[in-house]
C-alpha positions in Angstrom: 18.8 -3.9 16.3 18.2 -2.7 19.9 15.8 -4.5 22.7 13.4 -1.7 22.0 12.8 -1.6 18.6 12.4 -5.5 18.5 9.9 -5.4 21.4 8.2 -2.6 19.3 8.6 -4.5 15.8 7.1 -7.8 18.2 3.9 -5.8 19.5 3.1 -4.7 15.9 3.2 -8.2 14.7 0.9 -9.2 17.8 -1.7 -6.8 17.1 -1.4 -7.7 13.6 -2.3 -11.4 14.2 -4.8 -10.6 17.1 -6.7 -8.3 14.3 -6.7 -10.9 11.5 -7.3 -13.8 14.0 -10.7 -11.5 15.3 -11.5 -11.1 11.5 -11.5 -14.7 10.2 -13.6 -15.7 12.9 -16.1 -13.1 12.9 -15.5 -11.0 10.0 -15.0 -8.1 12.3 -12.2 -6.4 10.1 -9.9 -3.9 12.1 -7.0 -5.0 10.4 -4.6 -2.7 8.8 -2.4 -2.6 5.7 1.2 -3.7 6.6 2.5 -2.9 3.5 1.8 -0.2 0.3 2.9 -0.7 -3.2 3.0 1.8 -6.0 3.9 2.4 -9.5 6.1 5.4 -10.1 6.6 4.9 -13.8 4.2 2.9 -15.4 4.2 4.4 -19.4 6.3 2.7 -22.0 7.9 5.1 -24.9 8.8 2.2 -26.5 5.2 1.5 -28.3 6.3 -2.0 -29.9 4.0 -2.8 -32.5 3.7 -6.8 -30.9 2.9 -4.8 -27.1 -0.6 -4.3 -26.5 -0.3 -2.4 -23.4 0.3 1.1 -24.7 -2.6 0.7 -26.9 -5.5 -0.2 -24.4 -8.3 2.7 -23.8 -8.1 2.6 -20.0 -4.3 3.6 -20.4 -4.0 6.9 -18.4 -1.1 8.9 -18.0 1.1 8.7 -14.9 0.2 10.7 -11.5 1.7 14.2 -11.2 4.0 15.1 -8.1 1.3 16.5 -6.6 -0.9 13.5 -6.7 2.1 11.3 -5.4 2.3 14.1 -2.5 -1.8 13.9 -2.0 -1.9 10.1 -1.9 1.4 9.2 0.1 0.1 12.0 2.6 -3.2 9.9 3.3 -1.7 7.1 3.2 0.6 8.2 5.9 -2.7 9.9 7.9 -4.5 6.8 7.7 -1.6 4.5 9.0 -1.4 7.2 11.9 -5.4 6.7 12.5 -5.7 3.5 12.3 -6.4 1.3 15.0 
């Protein structure tokens, strides 16, 4: 890794800890997600008859590619926003 990404990579995690310092002590938040997670397959085709999961009424179906296009695009706006 070269001098400038490190120096970039430290100044990142500087504003980082400045932010959450400023919002623990005064509950000003301007902090800013680090990391995203999401769940590309989340449906079983199994349907075991001991597993619950598949059977629960708040089990929706998985997100088209055009959802995964809409949300990883506003993720990616709001990470270039942010503070």
């Amino acid at each position: 890794m070269d001098v400038l990404t490190l120096s970039k990579l430290g100044f990142k995690h500087s504003q980082n800890s400045v932010a959450e310092a400023l919002r623990i002590s005064t509950g000003y938040d301007i902090t800013k997600p680090v990391t995203f997670y999401g769940l590309i397959n989340e449906r079983c085709n199994v349907k075991c008859r001991q597993c619950e999961y598949w059977r629960l009424p708040q089990y929706k179906d998985e997100m088209t590619i055009e959802e995964w296009q809409n949300a990883l695009l506003s993720i990616k706006e709001f990470v270039a926003s942010s503070p």
